[in-house]
PyMOL commands that place a pseudoatom at each C-alpha (Angstrom):
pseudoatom trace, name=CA, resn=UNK, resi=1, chain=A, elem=C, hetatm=0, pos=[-85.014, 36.080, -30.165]
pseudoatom trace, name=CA, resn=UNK, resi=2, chain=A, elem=C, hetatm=0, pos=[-87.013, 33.043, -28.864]
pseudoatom trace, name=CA, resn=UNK, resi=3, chain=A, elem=C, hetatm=0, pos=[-88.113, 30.101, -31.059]
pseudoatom trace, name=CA, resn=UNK, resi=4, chain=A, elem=C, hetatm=0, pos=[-91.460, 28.176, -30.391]
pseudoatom trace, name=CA, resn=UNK, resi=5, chain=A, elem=C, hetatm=0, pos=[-91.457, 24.599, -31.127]
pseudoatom trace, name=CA, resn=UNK, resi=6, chain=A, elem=C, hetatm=0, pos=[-94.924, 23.029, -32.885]
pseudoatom trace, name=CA, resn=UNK, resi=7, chain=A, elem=C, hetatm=0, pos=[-97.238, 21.505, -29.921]
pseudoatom trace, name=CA, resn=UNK, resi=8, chain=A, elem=C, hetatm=0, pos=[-96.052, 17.979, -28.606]
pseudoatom trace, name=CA, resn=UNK, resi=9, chain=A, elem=C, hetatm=0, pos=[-98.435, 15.165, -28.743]
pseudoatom trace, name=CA, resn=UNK, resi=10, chain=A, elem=C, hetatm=0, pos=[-100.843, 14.732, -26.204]
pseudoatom trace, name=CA, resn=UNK, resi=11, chain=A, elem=C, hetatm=0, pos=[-99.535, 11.723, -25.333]
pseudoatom trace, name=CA, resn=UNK, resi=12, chain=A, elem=C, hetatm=0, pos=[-95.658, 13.310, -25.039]
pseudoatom trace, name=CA, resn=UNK, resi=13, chain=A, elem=C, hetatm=0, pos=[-94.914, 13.163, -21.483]
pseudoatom trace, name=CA, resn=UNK, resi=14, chain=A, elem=C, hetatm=0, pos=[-91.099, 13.907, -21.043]
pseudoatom trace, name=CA, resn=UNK, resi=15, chain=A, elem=C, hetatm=0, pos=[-88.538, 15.089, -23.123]
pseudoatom trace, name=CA, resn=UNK, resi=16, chain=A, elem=C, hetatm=0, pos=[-85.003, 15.105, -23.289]
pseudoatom trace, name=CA, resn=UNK, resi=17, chain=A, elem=C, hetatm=0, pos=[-82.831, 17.954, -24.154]
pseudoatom trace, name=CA, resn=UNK, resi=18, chain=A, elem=C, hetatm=0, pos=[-79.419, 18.616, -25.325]
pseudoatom trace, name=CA, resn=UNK, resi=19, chain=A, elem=C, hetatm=0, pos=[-78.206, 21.528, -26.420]
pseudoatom trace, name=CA, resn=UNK, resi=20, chain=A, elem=C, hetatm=0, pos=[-74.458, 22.364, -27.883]
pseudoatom trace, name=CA, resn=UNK, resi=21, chain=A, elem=C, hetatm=0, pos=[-74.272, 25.705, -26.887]
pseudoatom trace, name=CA, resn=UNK, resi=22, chain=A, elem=C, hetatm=0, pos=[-75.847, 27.489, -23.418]
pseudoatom trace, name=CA, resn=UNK, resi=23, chain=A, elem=C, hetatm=0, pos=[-79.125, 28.368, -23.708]
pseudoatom trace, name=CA, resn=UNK, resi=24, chain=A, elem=C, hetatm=0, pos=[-82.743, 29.048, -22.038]
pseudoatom trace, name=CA, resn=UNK, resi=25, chain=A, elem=C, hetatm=0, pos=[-85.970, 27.338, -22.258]
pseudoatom trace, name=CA, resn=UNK, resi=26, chain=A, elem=C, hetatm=0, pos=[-89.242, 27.155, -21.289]
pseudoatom trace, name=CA, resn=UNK, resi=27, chain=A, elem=C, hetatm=0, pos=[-92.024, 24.850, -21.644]
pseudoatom trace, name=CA, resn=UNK, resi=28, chain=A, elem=C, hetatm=0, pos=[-95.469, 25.525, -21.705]
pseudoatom trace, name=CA, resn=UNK, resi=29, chain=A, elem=C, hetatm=0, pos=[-98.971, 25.990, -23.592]
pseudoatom trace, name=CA, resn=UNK, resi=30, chain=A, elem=C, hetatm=0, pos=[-97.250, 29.365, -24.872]
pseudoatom trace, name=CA, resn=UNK, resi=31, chain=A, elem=C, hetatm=0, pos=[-93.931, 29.542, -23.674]
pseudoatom trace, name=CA, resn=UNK, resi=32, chain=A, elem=C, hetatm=0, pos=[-91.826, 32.872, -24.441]
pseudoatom trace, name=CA, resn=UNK, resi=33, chain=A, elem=C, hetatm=0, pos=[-87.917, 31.748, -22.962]
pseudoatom trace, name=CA, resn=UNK, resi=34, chain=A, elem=C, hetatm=0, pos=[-85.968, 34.231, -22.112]
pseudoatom trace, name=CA, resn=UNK, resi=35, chain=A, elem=C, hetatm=0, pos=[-82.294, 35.246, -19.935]
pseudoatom trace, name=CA, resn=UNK, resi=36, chain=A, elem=C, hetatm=0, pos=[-85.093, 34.406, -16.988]
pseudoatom trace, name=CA, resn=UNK, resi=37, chain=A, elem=C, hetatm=0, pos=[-85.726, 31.109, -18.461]
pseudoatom trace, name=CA, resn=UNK, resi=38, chain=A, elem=C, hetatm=0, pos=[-84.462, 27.692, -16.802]
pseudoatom trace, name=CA, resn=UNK, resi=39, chain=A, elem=C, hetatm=0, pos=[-80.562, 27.261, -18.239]
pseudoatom trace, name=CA, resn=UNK, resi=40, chain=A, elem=C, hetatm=0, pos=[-79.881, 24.204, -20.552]
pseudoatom trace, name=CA, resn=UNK, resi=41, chain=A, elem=C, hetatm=0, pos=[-75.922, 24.147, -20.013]
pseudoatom trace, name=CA, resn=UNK, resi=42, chain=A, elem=C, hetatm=0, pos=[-73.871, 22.777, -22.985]
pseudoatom trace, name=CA, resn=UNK, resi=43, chain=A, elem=C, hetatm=0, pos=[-73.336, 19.314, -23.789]
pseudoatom trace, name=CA, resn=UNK, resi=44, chain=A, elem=C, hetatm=0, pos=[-75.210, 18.048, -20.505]
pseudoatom trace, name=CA, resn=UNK, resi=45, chain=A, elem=C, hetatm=0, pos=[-78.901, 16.144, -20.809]
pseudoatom trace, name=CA, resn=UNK, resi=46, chain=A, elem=C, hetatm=0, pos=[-81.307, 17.553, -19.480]
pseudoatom trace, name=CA, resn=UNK, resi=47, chain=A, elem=C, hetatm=0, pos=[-85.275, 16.209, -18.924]
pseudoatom trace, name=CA, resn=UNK, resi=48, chain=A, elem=C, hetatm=0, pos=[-88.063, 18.065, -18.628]
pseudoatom trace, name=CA, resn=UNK, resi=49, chain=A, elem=C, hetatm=0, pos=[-92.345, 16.489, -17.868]
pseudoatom trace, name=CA, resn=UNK, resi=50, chain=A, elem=C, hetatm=0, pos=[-94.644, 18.213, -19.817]
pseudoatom trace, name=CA, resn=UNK, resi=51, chain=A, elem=C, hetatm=0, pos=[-98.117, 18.256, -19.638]
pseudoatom trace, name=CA, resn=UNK, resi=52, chain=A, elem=C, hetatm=0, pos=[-101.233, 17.779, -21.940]
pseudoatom trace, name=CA, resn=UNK, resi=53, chain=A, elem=C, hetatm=0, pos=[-102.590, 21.129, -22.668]
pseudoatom trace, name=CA, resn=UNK, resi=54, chain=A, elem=C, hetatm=0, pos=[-106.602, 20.486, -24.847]
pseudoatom trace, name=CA, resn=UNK, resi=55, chain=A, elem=C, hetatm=0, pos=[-106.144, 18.468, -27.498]
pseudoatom trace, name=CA, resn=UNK, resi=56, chain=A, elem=C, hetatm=0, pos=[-102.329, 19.409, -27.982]
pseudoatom trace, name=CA, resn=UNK, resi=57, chain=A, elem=C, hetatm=0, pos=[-99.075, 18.973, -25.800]
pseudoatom trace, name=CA, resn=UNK, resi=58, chain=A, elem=C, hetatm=0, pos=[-96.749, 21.553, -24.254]
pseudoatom trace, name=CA, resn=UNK, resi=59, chain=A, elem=C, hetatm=0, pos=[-94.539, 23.543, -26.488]
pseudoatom trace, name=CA, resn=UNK, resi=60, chain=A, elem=C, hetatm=0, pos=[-90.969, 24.045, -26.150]
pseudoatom trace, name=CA, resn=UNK, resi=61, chain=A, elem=C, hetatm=0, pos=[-89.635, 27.942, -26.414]
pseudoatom trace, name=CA, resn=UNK, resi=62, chain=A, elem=C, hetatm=0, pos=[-85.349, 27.754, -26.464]
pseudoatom trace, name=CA, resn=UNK, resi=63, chain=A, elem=C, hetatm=0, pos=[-83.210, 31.642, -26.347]
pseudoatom trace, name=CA, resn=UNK, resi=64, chain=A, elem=C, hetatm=0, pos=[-79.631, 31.769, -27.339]
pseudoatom trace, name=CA, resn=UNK, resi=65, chain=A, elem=C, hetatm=0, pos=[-78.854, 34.550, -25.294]
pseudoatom trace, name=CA, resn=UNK, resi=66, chain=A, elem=C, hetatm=0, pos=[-78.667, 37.244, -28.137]
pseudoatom trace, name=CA, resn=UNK, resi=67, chain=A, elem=C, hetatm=0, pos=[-80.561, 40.371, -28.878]
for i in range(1, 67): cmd.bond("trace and resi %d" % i, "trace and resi %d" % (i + 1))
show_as sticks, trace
zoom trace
């Protein structure tokens, strides 16, 4: 299944990700990621601009792969 990060600041405006096993994410005011998703390979940095959304930032949404 999909996990939804809490809202990033509104000031947030990049973030770095690393992950230690593949995965997918997504980031947006609601983001569902799924096998669709952008790929976060293993082990390699990855950045990603997010936006202000209201009063709130972006969310990040990571999938392992799994069922």
């Amino acid at each position: 299944t999909a996990t939804q990060s809490a809202a990033f600041d509104k000031r947030t405006r990049f973030i770095r990700l690393i992950a230690d096993a593949d995965c997918h994410v997504a980031v947006a005011a609601n983001p569902t990621a799924t096998v669709a998703s952008t790929k976060l390979e293993a082990n390699v940095a990855e950045y990603f601009g997010v936006q202000p959304v209201g009063t709130t930032g972006h969310k990040l949404s990571a999938y392992d792969g799994s069922s």
